[in-house]
N, C-alpha and C positions, 0 to 999 in steps of 0.2 A: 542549775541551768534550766531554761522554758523551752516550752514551743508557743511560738503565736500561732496561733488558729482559726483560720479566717474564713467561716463559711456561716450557711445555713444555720437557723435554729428552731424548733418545731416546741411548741409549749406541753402536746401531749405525742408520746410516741416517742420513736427513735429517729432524728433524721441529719445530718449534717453535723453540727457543735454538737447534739445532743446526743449522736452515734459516735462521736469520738473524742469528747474532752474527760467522760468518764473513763476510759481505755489508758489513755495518756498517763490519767491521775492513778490507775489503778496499777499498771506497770511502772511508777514513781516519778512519773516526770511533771514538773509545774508547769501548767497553759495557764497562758494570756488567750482569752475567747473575746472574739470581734463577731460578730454576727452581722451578715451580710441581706438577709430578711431572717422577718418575726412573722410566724406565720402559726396558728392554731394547731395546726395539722400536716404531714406532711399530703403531697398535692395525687398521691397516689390513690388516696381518698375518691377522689372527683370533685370534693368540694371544698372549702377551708378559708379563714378569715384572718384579715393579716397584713402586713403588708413588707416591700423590698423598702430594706432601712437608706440605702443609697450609699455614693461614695463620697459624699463629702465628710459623713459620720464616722467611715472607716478609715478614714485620714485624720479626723480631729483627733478618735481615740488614740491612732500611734503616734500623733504628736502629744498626747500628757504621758503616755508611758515614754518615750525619749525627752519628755521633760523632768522626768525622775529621775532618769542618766542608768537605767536599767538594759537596754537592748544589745550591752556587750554582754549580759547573761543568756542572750537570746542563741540557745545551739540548731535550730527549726523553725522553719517560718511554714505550714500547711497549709494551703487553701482549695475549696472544692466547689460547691454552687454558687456562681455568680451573684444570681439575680438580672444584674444587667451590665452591657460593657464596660459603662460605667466605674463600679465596681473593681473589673479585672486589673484599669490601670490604676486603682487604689490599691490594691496588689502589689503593684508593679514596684511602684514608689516606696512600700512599706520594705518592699525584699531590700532594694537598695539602701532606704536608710539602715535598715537590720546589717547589713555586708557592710558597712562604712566603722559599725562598731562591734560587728564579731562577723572577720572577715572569713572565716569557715563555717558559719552558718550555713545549713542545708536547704536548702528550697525544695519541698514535696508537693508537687504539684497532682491532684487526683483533675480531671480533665472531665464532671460532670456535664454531659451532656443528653444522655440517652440511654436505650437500652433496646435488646430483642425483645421483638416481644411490643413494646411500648414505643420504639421510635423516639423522636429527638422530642425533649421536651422542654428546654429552652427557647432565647430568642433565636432569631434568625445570625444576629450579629456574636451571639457564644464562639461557633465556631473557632470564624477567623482569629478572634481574639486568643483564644488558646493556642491554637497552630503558629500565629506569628511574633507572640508577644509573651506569652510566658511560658511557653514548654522552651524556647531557647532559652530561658532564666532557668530551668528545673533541673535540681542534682538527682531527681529523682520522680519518675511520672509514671502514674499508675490508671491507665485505661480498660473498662471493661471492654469485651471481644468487640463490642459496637462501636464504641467508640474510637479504637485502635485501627478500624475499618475506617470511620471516616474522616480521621484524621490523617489518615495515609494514602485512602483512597483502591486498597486492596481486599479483594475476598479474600478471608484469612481459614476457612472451610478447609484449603488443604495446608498442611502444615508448614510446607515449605513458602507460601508467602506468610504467614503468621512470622514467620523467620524475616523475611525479608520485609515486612512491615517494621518488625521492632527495630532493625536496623536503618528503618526512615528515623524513625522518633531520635537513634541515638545520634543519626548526622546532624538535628536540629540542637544538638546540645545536650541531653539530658545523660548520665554515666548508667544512669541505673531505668530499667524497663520492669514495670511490674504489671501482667496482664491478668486483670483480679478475678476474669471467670474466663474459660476457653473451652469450647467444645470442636475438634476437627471430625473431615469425613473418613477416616482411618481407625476411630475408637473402638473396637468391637463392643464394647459393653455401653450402649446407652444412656446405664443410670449409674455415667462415673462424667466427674467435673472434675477440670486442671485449672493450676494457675502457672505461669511463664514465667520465668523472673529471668532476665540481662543485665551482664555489666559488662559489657564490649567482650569482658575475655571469658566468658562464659554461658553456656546457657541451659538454665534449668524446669526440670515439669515437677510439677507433684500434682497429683492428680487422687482425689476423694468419692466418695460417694457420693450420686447426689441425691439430695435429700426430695422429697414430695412437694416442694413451694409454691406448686401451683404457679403464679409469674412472676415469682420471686419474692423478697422482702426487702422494702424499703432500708437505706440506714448500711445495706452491707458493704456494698463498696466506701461508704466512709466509716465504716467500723476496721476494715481493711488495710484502707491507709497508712490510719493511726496507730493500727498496731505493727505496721510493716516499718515503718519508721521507730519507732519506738525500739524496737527490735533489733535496727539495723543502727541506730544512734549506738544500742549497749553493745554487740557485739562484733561491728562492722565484715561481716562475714554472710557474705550472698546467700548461700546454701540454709545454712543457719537459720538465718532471717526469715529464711521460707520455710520454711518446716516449720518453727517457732507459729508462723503467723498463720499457717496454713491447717495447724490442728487448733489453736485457738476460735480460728473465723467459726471451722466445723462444730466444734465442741458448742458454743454458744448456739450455731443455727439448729442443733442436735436438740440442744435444753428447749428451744423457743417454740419449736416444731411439737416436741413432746406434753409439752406444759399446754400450749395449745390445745392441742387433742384432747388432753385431760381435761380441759376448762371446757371444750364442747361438747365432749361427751357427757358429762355429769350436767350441758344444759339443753341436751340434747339436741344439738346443731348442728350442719356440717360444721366439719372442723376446717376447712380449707377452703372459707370462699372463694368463687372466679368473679366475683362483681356487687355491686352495695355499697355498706358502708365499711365490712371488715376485715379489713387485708390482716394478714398475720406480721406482727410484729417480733422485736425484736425484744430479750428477754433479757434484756443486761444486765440489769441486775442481781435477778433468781441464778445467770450464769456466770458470775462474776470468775470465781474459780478456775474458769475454764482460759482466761487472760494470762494468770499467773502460773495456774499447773494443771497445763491439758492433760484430758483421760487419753486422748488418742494420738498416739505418734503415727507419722507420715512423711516415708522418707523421699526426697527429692533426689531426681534421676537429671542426671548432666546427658544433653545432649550433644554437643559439639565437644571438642578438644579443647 
């Protein structure tokens, strides 16, 4: 069985396809990668060369693979950075034919549009497209804290709309709510990060440390995804799924943080730029281990009945 995987792709770094076809492959699952732009670099840089591949390319590709008569092997269809609206409804059409020949196909929708911090950093036209057109397709949508905000349109700050936000997204259609970073005003401890995960009849936190990332690292919400799915493909059990995905995410940002420091210290840098040219990346490689057998367990607390 595949996932098709329809995003971004960054030729150095981690970003889109290239923060989540190796996760898929490394937890055993065969992807089909479409890449939605080619871009040097991811755009967290400030600068980079490259360009958005369009959607006519991402419709040609999933007509030669349903010309091989393969897409009833397809158990996933994943898709995260646009590019342009364009795009989204090449998306759209790919789920469909995907459902026409493995009608239990899951649709994981990651809803790239922005972040704290950084603000929306798509087109104008992202939004809509996701709100109205493919989180109703999604068996499964995973929005970072911003995003989940403006796709719902609530302060999610106190926990009780964070609640009542995820319960927008699942009357839009989606079974499964995964919120891949959440901070409320309730947390006593500062330098702790949750994630949310729903499935109508349940709802869960795990909540981590959070690490020193300065304004983050590129690549984690679609490292997230990939392996939430992946996760929840093998064991279909919500709880599970999150604790699985949610020491993994840690374990990797733990090695890449670490590994960092060690490479700046020994070249005597800071280790954690705020601006230039060198955001901290993503260390997937050097952490690959930590995909398959996390150091750190972290157990998820059920908050509703």
């Amino acid at each position: 069985m595949a996932v098709l995987s329809i995003q971004s792709h960054v030729v150095f770094g981690y970003a889109g396809n290239t923060a989540a076809v190796f996760p898929l492959q490394r937890l055993g699952r065969e992807v089909w990668a479409i890449n939605t732009v080619e871009f040097s670099n991811h755009t967290g840089y400030g600068s980079w060369r490259g360009r958005v591949l369009g959607a006519d390319l991402a419709t040609e590709l999933v007509t030669g693979i349903e010309e091989r008569g393969v897409l009833g092997r397809c158990e996933a269809v994943l898709s995260g950075y646009l590019g342009d609206a364009a795009v989204g409804r090449a998306i759209i059409d790919a789920i469909q034919r995907v459902r026409r020949e493995s009608p239990n196909a899951l649709y994981c929708c990651d809803p790239v549009m922005g972040d704290v911090g950084r603000g929306f950093y798509v087109k104008p036209d992202i939004p809509d497209i996701f709100k109205n057109e493919l989180i109703p397709l999604a068996d499964i949508v995973c929005p970072n804290q911003f995003e989940l905000e403006a796709l719902t349109g609530l302060d999610t700050a106190a926990p009780e709309n964070a609640v009542r936000a995820i319960n927008v997204l699942h009357e839009k259609g989606p079974g499964i709510v995964l919120v891949t970073s959440y901070k409320d005003n309730t947390m006593a401890d500062g330098a702790q990060i949750s994630m949310l995960a729903s499935d109508k009849t349940g709802l869960y936190r795990i909540t981590t440390p959070e690490l020193p990332l300065g304004t983050g690292v590129a690549g984690t919400g679609d490292l997230t995804a990939s392996v939430f799915l992946s996760r929840y493909l093998e064991t279909k059990d919500l709880k599970k799924t999150l604790e699985l995905c949610a020491a993994s995410v840690y374990g990797i940002l733990e090695t890449s943080f670490q590994k960092q420091e060690s490479a700046c210290a020994n070249t005597r840098v800071n280790a954690l730029p705020q601006g230039g040219d060198s955001p901290l990346e993503l260390f997937l490689i050097q952490a690959q281990e930590e995909l398959s057998s996390p150091s750190r367990f972290f157990e998820a607390e059920k908050l509703n009945p």
